[in-house]
C-alpha positions as CSV (number, residue, x, y, z in Angstrom):
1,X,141.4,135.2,129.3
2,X,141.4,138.2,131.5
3,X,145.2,139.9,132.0
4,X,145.8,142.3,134.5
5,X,149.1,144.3,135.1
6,X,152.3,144.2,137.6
7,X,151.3,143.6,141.3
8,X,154.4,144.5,143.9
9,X,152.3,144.1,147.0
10,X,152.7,140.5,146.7
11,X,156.3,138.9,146.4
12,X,156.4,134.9,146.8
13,X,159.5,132.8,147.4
14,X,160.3,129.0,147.2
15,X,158.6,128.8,150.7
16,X,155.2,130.3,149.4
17,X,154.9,127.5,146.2
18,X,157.0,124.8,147.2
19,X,159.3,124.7,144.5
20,X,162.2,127.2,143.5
21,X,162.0,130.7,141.5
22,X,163.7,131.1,137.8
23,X,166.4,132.1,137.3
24,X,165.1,135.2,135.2
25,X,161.0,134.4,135.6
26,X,158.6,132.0,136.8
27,X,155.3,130.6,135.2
28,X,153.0,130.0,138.2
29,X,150.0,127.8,137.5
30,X,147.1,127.7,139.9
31,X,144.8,124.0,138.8
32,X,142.4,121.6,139.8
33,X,142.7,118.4,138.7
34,X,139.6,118.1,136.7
35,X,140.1,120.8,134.4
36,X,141.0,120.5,131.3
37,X,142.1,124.3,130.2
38,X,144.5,123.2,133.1
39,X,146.0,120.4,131.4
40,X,146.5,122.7,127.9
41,X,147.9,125.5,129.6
42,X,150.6,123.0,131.6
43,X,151.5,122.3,127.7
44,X,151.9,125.8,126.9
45,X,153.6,126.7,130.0
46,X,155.9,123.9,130.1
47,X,156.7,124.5,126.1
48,X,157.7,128.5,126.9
49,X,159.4,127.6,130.0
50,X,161.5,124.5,127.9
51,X,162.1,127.7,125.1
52,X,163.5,130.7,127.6
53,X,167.0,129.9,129.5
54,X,166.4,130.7,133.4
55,X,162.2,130.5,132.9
56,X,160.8,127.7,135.2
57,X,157.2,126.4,135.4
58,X,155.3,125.7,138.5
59,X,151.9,124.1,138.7
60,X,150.1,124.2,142.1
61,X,147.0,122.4,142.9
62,X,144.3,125.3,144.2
63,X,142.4,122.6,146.5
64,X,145.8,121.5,148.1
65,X,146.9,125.3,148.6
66,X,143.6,126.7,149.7
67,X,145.6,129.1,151.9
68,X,147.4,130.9,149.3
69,X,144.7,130.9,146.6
70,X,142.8,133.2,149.3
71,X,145.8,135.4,150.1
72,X,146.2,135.5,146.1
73,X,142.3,135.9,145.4
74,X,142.8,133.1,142.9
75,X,139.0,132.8,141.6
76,X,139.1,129.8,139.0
77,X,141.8,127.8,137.3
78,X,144.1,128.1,135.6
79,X,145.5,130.9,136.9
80,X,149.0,131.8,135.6
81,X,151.4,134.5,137.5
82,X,154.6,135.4,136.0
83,X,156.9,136.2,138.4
84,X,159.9,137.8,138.1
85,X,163.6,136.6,139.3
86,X,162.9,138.0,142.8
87,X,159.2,136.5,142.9
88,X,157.0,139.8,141.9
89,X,153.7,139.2,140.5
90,X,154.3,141.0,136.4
91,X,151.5,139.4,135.0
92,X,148.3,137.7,136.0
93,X,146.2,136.0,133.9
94,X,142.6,133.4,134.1
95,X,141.7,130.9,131.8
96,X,143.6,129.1,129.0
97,X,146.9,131.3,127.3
98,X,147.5,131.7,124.2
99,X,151.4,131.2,124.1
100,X,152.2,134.4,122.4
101,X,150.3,136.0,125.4
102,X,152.6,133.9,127.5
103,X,156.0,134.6,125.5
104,X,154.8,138.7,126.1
105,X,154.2,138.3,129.3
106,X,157.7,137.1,130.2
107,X,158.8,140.1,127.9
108,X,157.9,142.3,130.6
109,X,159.1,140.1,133.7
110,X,162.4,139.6,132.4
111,X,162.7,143.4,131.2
112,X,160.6,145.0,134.1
């Protein structure tokens, strides 16, 4: 899994992945729908989410959003971006999370 730090050039809104921010965080999930480190990671993701009030999970396909996996130079699924509450890239990961990784990761969205 390769992390890499806060990104504020980007900022993405219900418009950008068709479904609406958290509260305090979003999970963002890039996936294609033969890949099975995509299915784990929808576990994880939807097990942190279900654990932290105001945390929502959303799970895009990459072939059906080819658009914004360019603008996002999203190279391989899954891709996870934690967003914070007003849609700022904190976190960006590839590959399969562990779900510690995760729960840190939305350490620093929700305290950034």
């Amino acid at each position: 899994m390769t992390v890499r730090e806060r990104d504020d050039r980007a900022r993405l809104g219900a418009a950008e992945i068709g479904a609406a921010l958290g509260e305090r965080a979003t999970l963002l999930q890039f996936s294609s729908a033969f890949c099975q480190p995509c299915r784990a990671t929808r576990r994880t993701l939807t097990e942190v989410a279900g654990m932290v009030d105001g945390v929502a999970h959303v799970e895009i396909d990459a072939e059906d959003h080819l658009e914004l996996v360019r603008q996002l130079q999203v190279l391989r699924t899954p891709t996870v971006l934690v967003l914070d509450a007003d849609g700022a890239i904190v976190r960006r990961a590839s590959g399969q999370p562990r779900k510690a990784d995760v729960i840190a990761a939305l350490g620093a969205a929700v305290r950034d």
